[in-house]
N, C-alpha and C positions, 0 to 999 in steps of 0.2 A: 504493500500500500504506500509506502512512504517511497520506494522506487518511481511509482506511478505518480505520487505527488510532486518529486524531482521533477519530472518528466515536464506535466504539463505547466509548470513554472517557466523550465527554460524555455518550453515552445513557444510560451505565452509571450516570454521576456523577446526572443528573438525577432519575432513578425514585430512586437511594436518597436522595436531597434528598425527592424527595414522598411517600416511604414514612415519612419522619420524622412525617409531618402523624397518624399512626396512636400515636407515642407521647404513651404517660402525660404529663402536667406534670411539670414536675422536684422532686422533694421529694412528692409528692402522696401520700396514705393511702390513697387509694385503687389504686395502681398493682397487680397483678398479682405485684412482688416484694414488697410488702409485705401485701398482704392474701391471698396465696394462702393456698392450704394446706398445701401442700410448704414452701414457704417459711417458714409460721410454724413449723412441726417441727423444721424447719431450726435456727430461729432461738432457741427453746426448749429443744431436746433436743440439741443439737450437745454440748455441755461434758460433759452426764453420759453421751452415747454413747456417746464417745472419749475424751473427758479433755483434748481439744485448744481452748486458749481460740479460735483462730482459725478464724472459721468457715470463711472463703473454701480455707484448705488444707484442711479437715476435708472440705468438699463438695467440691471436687478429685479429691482423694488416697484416698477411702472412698468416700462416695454415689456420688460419679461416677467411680469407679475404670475404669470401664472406659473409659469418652469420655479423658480423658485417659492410660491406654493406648495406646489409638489416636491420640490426639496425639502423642508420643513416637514412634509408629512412623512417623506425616509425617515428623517430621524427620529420624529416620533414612532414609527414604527420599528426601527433599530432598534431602537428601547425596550419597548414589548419582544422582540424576539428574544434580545440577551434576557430579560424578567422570566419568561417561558420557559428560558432553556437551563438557566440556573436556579431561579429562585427555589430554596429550601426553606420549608416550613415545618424540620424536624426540630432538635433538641438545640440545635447550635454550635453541636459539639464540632462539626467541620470547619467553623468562624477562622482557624489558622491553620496553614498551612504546616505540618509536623513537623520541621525543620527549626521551628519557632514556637514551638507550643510549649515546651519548657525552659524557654529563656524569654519570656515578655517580665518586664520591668513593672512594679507595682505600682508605680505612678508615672506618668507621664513625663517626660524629660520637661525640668522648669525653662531652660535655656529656650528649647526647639515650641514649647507652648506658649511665654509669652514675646518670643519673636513675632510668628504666627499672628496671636492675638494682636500685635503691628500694622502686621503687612495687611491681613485682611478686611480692615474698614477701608483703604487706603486702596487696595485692589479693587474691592467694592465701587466706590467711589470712580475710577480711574475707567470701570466698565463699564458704567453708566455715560460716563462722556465718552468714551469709544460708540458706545451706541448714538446719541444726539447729535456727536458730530460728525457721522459718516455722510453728512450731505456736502462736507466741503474738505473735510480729508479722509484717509482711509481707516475702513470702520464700518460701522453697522451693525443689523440685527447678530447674526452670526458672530463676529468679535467678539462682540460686546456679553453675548451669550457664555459664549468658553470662556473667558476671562470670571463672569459669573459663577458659572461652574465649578470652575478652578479655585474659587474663595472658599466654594462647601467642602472640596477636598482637601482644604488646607486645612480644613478643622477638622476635618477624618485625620488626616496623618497626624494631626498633632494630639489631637485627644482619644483619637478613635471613632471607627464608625457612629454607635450607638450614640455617642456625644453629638456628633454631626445629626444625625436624624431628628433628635431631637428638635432641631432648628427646623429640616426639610426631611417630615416624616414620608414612608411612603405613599400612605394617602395625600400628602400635598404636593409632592412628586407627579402624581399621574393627572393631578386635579390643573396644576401648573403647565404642564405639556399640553394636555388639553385646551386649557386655556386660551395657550398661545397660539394654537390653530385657528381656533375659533374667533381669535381677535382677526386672524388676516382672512379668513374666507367670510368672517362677518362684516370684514368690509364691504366686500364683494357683494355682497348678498343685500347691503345697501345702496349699494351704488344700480342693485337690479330693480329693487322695491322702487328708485327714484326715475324709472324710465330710460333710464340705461343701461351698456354693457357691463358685464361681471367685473370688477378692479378696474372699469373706466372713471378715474378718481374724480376727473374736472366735476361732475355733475355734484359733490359733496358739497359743493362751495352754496345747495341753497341750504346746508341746515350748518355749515358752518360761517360766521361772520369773517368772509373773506372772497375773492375772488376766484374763478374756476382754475387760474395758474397755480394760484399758491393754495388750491386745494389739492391740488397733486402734489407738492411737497408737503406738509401736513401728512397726506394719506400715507406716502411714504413711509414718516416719522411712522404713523401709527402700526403698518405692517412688521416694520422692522423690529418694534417692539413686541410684535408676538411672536417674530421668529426667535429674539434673544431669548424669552421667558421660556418658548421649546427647548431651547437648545440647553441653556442654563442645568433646567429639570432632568433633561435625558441622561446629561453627559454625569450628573452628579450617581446618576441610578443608576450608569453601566460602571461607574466606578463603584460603586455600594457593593453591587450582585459579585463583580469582579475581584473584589480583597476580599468578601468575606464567603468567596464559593456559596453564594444567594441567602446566607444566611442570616445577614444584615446586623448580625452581629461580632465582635472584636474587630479583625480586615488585619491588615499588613502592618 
């Protein structure tokens, strides 16, 4: 099995090495992203469309609202597979791995916890503006999400799972990924109710105090923010199921 698993690795690695031989030169005027035609609309009318200097979240978040939709929903569904295929709801007794099961330290390291307890308002904080401000630098829902993520793991490593949970139990975990879908398909879903297409933002601008341009930034902001809250939730709860073999309890 594991020969087999070699196998289709290198295959896999090799076709995408000879599929490279098909791209553009690097820099090149000629390439497809820079001389298309999408591309150059893109690249033109992005700022007066939406008012968003960043084009990359403006074609994310708007043009490509939907593919990215659908990205958000992998992760949410990521999530539930790792939950499915790990979660234990026996005794707990698998929470560490047996290389470590009789050498865990009765308290928590004071050094490595109130570092932690530092960095983590601070990271907090820092994801939050990666998220607000991915309309003019790089950033957004996604960033802003794993860097969130990443603050509940700091207080898994540092206190342990169960300490961590406490904060983002797993019922607020699933309740939060959820969430965060539902904020960007319920855009959509307003934006239908008001006689228009699904995530066609401009028409938000009659129930927001603003104009149809900067209803599309606006909507943006507002998408973004439900992909971070999925992303956030998932990534804390593949790291959960993931250190403590689904038991959700001690970890790594």
């Amino acid at each position: 099995m594991k020969g087999l698993a070699l196998f289709a690795v290198v295959l896999t690695g090799a076709l995408l090495l000879y599929a490279t031989g098909d791209f553009p030169a690097w820099g090149s005027v000629h390439s497809p992203a820079n001389g298309g035609e999408l591309s150059s609309h893109y690249i033109e009318n992005v700022r007066t469309e939406t008012k968003v200097p960043n084009i990359v979240t403006a074609v994310l978040a708007d043009y490509r609202s939907y593919d990215t939709m659908f990205e958000t929903v992998v992760v949410f569904v990521a999530g539930i597979a790792i939950i499915a295929l790990l979660r234990d709801f026996g005794n707990g007794s698998r929470g560490y791995p047996p290389a470590l099961a009789n050498n865990l330290p009765e308290e928590p390291d004071l050094i490595i916890t109130q570092t932690c307890n530092l960095v983590i308002p601070v990271l907090q904080i820092f994801a939050l503006y990666v998220l607000a401000h991915g309309h003019y630098s790089p950033g957004g829902g996604f960033q802003g999400g794993v860097m969130l993520g990443a603050s509940y793991i700091l207080i898994a490593l540092a206190n342990g799972v169960e300490v961590a949970m406490k904060a983002m139990s797993e019922r607020k975990i699933m309740l939060l990924a959820a969430t965060g879908i539902l904020i960007y398909s319920g855009t959509g879903l307003i934006c239908l109710l008001l006689g228009e297409n699904f995530l066609d933002y401009h028409v938000l601008s009659r129930i927001l105090p603003t104009d149809p341009i900067m209803a599309r930034s606006h909507a943006i902001l507002i998408v973004e923010t439900g992909v971070a809250v999925t992303v956030a939730a998932i990534m804390f709860s593949i790291y959960a199921n993931l250190a403590t073999r689904g038991t959700l309890k001690g970890g790594l």
